[in-house]
Jmol script that loads the backbone (N, CA, C; Angstrom):
load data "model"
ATOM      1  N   UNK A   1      81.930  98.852 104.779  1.00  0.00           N
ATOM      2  CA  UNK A   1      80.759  98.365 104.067  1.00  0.00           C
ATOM      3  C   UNK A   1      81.195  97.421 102.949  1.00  0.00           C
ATOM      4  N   UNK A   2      80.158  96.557 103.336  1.00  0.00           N
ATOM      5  CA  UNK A   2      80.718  95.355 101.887  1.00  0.00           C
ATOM      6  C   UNK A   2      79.786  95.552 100.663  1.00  0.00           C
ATOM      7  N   UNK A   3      79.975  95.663  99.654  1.00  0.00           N
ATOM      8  CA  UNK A   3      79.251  96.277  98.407  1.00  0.00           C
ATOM      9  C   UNK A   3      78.160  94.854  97.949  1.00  0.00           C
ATOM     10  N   UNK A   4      78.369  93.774  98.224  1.00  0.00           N
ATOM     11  CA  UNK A   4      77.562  92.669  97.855  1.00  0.00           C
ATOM     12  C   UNK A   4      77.046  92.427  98.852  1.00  0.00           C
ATOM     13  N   UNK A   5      75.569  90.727  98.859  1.00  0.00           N
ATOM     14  CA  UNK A   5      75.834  90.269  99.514  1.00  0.00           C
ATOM     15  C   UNK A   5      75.169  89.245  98.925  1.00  0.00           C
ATOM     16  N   UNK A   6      75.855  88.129  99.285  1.00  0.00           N
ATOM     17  CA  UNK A   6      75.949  86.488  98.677  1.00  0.00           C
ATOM     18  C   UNK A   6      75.005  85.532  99.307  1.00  0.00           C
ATOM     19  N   UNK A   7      74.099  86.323 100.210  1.00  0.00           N
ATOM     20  CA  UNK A   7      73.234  85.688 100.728  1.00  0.00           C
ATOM     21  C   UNK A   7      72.476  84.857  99.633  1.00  0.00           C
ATOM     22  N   UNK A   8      71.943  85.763  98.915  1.00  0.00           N
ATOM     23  CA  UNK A   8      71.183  84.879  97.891  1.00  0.00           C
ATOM     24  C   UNK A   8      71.473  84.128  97.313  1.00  0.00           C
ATOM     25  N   UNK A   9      72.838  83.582  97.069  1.00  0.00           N
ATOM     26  CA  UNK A   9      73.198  83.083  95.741  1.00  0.00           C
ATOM     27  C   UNK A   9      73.084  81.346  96.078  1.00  0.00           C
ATOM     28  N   UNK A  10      72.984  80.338  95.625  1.00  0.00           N
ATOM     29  CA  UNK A  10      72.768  78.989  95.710  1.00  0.00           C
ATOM     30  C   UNK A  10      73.847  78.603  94.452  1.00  0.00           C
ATOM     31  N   UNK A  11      74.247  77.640  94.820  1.00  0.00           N
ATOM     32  CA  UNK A  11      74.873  76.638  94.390  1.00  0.00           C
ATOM     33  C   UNK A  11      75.402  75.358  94.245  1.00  0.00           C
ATOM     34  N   UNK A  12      75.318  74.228  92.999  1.00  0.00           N
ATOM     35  CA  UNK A  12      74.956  73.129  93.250  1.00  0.00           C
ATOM     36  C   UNK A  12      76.582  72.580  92.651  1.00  0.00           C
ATOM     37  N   UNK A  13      76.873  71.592  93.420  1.00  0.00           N
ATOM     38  CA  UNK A  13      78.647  70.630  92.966  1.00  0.00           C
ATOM     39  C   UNK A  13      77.923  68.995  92.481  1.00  0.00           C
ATOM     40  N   UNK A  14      78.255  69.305  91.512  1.00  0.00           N
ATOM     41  CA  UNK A  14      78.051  67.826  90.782  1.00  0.00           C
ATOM     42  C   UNK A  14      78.950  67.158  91.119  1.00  0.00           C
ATOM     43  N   UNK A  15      79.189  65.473  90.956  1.00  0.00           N
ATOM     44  CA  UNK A  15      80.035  64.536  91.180  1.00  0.00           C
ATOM     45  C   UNK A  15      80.800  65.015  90.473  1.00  0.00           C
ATOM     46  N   UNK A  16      80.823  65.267  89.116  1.00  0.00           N
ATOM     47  CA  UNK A  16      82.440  65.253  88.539  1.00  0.00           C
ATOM     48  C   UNK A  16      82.874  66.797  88.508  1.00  0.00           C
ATOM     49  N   UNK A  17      82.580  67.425  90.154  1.00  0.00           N
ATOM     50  CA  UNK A  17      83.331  68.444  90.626  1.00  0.00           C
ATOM     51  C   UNK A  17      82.871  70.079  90.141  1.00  0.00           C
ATOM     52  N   UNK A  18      82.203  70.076  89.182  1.00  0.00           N
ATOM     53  CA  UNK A  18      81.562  71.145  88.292  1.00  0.00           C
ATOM     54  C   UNK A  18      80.554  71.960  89.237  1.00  0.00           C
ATOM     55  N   UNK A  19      80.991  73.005  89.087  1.00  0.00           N
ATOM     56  CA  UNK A  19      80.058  74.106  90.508  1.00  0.00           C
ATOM     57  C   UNK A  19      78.691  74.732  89.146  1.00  0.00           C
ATOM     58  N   UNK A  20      77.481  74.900  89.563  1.00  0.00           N
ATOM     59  CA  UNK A  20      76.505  75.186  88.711  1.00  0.00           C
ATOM     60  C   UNK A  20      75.649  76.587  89.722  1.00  0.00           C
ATOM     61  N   UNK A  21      75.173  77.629  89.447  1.00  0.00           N
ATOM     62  CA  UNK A  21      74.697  78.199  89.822  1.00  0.00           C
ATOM     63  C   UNK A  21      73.242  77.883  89.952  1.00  0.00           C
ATOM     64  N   UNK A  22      72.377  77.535  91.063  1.00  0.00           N
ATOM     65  CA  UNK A  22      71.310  76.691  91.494  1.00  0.00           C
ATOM     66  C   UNK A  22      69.479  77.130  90.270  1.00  0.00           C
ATOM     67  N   UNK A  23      69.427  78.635  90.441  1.00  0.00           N
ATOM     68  CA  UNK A  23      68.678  79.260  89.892  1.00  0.00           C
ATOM     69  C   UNK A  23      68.875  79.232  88.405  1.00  0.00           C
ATOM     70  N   UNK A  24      70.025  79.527  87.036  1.00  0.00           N
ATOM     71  CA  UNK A  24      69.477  79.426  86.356  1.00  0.00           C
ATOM     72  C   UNK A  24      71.206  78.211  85.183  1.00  0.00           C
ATOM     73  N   UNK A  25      71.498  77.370  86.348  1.00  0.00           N
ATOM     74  CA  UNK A  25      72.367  76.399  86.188  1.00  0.00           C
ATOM     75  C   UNK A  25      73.369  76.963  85.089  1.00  0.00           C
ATOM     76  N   UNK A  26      73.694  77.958  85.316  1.00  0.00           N
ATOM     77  CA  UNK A  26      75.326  78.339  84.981  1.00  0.00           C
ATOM     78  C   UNK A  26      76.184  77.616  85.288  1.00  0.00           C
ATOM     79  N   UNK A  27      77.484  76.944  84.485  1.00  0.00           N
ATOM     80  CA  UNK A  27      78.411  76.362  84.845  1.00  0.00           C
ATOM     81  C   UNK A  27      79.238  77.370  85.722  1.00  0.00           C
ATOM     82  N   UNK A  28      79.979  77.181  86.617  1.00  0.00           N
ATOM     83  CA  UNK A  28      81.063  78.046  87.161  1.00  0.00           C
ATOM     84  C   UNK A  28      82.535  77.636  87.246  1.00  0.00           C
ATOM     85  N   UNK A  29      82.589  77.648  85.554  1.00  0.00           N
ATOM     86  CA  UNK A  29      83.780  77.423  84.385  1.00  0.00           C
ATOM     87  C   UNK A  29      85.300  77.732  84.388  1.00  0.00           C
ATOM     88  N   UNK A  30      84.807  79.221  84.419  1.00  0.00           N
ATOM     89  CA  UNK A  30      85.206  80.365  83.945  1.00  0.00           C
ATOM     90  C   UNK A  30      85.417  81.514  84.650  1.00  0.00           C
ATOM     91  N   UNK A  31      86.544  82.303  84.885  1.00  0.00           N
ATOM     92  CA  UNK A  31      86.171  83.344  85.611  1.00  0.00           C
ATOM     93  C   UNK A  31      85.130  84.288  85.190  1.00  0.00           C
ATOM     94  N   UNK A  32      84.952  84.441  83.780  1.00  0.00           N
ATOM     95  CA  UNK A  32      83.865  85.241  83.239  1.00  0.00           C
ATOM     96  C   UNK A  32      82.440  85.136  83.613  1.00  0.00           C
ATOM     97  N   UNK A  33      82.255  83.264  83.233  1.00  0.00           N
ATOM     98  CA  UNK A  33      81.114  82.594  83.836  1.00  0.00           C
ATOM     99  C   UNK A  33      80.566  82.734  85.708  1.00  0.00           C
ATOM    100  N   UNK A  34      81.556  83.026  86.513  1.00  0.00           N
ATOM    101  CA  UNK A  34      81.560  83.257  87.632  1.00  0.00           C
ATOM    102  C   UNK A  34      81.244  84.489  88.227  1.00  0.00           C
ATOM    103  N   UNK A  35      81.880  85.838  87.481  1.00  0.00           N
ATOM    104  CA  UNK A  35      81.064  86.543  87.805  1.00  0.00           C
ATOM    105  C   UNK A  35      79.685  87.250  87.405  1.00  0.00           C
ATOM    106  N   UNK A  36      79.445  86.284  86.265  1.00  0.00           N
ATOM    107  CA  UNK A  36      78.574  86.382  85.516  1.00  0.00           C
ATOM    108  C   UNK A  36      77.496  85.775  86.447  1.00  0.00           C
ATOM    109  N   UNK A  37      77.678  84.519  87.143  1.00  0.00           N
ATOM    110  CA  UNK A  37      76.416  84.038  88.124  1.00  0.00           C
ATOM    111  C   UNK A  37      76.346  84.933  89.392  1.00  0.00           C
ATOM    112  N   UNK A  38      77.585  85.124  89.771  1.00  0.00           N
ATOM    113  CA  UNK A  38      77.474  85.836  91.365  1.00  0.00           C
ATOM    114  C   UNK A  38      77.093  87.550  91.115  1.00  0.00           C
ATOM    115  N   UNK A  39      77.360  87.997  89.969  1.00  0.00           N
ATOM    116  CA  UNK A  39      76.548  88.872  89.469  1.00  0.00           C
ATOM    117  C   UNK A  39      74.788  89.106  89.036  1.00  0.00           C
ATOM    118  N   UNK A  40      74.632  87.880  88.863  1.00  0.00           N
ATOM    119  CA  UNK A  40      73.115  87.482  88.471  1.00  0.00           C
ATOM    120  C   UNK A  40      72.472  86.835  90.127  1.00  0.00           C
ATOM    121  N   UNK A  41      73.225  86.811  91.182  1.00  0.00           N
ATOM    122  CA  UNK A  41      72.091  86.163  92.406  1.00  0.00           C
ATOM    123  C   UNK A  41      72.827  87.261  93.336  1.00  0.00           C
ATOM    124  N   UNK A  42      73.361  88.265  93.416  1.00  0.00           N
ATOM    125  CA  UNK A  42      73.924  88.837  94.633  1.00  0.00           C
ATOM    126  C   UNK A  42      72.901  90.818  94.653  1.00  0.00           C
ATOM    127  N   UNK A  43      72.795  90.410  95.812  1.00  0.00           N
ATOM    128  CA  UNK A  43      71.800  92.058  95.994  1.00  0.00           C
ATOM    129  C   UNK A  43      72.751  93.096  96.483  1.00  0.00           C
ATOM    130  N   UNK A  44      72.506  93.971  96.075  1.00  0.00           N
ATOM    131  CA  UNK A  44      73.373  94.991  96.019  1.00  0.00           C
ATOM    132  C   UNK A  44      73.401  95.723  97.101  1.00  0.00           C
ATOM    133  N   UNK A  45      72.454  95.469  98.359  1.00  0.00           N
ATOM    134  CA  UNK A  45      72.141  96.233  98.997  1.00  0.00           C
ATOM    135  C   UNK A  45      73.789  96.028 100.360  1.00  0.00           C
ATOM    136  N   UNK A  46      74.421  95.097 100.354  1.00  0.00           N
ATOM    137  CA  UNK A  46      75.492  95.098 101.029  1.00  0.00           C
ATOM    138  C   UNK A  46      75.222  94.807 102.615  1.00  0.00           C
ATOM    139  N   UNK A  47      76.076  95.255 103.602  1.00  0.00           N
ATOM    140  CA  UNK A  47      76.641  94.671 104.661  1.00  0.00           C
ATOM    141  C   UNK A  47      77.297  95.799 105.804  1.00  0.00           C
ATOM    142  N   UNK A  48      77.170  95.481 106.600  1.00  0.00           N
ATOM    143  CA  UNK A  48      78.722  96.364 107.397  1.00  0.00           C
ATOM    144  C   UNK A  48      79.422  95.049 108.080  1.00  0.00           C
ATOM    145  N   UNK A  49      80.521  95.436 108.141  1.00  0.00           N
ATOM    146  CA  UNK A  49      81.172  94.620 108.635  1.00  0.00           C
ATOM    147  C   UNK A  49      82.276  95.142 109.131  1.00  0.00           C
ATOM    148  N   UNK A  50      83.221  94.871 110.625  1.00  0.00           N
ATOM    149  CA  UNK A  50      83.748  95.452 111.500  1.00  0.00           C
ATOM    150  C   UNK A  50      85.102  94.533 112.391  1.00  0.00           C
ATOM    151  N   UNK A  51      85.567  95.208 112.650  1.00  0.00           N
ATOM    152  CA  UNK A  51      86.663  94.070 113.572  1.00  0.00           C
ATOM    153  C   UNK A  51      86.475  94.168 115.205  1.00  0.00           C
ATOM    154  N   UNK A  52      86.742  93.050 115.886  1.00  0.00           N
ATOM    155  CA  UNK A  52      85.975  93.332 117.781  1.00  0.00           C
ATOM    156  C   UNK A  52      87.639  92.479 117.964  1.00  0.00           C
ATOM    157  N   UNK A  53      88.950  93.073 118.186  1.00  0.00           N
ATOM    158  CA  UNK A  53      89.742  92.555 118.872  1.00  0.00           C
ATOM    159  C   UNK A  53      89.616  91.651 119.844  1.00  0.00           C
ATOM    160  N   UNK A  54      89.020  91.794 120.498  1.00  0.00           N
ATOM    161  CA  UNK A  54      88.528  90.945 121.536  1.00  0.00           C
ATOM    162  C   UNK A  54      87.874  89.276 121.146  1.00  0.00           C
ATOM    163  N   UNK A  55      86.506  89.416 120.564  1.00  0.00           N
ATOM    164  CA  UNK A  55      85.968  88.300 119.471  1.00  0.00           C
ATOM    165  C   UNK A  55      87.144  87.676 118.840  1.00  0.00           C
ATOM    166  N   UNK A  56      88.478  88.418 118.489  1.00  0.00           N
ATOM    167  CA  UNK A  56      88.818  87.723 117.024  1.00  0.00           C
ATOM    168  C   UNK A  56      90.037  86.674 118.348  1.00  0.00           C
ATOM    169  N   UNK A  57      90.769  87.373 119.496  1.00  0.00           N
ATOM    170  CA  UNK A  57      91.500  86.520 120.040  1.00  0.00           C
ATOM    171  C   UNK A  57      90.927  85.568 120.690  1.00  0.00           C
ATOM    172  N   UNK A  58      89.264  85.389 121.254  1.00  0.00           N
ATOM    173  CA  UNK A  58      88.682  84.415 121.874  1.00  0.00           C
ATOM    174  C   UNK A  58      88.672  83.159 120.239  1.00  0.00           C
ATOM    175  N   UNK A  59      88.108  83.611 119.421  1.00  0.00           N
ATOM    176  CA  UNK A  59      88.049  82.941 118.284  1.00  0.00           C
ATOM    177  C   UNK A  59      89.329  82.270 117.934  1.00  0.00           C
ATOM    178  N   UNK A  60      90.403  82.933 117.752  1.00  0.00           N
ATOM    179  CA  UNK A  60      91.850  82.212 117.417  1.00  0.00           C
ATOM    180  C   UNK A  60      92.457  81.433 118.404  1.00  0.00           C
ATOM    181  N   UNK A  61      91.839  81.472 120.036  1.00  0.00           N
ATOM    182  CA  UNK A  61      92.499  80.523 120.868  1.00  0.00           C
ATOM    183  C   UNK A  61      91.491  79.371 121.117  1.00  0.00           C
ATOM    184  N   UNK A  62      90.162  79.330 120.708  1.00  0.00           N
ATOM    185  CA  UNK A  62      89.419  78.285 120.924  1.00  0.00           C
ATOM    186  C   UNK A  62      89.606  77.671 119.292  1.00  0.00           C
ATOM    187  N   UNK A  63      89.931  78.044 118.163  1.00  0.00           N
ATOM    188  CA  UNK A  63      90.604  77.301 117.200  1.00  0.00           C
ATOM    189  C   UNK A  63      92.193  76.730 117.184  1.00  0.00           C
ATOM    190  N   UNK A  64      92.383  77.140 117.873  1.00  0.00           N
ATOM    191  CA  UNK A  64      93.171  76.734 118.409  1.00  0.00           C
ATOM    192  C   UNK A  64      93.746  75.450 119.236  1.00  0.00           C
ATOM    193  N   UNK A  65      92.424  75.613 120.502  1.00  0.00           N
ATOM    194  CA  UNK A  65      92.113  74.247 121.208  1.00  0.00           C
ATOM    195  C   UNK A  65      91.931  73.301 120.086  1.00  0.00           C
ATOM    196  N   UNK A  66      90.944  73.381 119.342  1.00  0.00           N
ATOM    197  CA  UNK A  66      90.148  72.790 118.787  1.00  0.00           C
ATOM    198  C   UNK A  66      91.147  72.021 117.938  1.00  0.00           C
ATOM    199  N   UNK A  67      91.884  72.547 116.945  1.00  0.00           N
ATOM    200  CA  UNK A  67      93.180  72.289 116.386  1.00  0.00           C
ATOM    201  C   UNK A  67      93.871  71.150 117.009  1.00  0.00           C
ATOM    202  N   UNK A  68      94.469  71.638 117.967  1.00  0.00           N
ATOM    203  CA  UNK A  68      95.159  70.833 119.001  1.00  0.00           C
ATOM    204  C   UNK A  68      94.917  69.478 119.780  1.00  0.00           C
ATOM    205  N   UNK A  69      93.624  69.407 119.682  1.00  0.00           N
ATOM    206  CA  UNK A  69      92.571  68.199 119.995  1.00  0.00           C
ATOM    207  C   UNK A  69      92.640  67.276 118.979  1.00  0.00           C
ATOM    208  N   UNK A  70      92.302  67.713 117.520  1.00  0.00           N
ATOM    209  CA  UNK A  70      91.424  67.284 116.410  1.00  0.00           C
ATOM    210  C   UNK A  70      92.979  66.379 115.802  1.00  0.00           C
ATOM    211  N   UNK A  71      93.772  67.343 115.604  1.00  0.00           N
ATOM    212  CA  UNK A  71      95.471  66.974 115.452  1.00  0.00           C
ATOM    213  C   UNK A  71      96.308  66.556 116.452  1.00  0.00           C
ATOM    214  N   UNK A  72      96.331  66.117 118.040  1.00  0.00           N
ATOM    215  CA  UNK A  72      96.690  65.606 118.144  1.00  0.00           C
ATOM    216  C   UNK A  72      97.288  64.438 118.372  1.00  0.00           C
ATOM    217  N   UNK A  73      98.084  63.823 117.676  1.00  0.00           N
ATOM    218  CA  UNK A  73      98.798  62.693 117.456  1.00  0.00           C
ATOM    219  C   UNK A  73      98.539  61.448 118.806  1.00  0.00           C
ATOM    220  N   UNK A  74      98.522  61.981 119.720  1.00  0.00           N
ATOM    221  CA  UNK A  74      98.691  60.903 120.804  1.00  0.00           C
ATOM    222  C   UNK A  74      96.971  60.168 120.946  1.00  0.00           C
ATOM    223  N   UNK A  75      97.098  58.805 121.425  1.00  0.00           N
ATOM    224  CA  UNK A  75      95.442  58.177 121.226  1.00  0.00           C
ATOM    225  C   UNK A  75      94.875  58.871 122.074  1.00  0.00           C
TER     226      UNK A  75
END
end "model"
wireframe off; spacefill off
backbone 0.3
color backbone group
């Protein structure tokens, strides 16, 4: 079980790189400032979350392809 969940949270990147929390425009500075926003938009109600061996090697060999395509060198 995951104790958060970040669904809610929004966030906006200004040009000069500065992350702002969307709802009540917190800078995200600071580590303090950070969990200070993801503390202020995250519901507590959480998650499950699980591992499928199977899923994770189809996933790592089609990133894989994908990899291999995207990077390779030849025209």
């Amino acid at each position: 079980m995951i104790g958060r969940n970040l669904a809610g949270c929004r966030f906006v990147v200004e040009s000069s790189g500065l992350v702002r929390d969307d709802r009540l425009g917190l800078p995200i500075a600071s580590p303090l400032l950070r969990k200070l926003a993801l503390g202020l938009c995250a519901a507590s109600d959480g998650y499950m979350i699980g591992r499928d061996d199977a899923v994770r090697a189809r996933s790592n060999r089609d990133l894989g392809r994908f990899l291999a395509r995207v990077l390779d060198p030849a025209p």
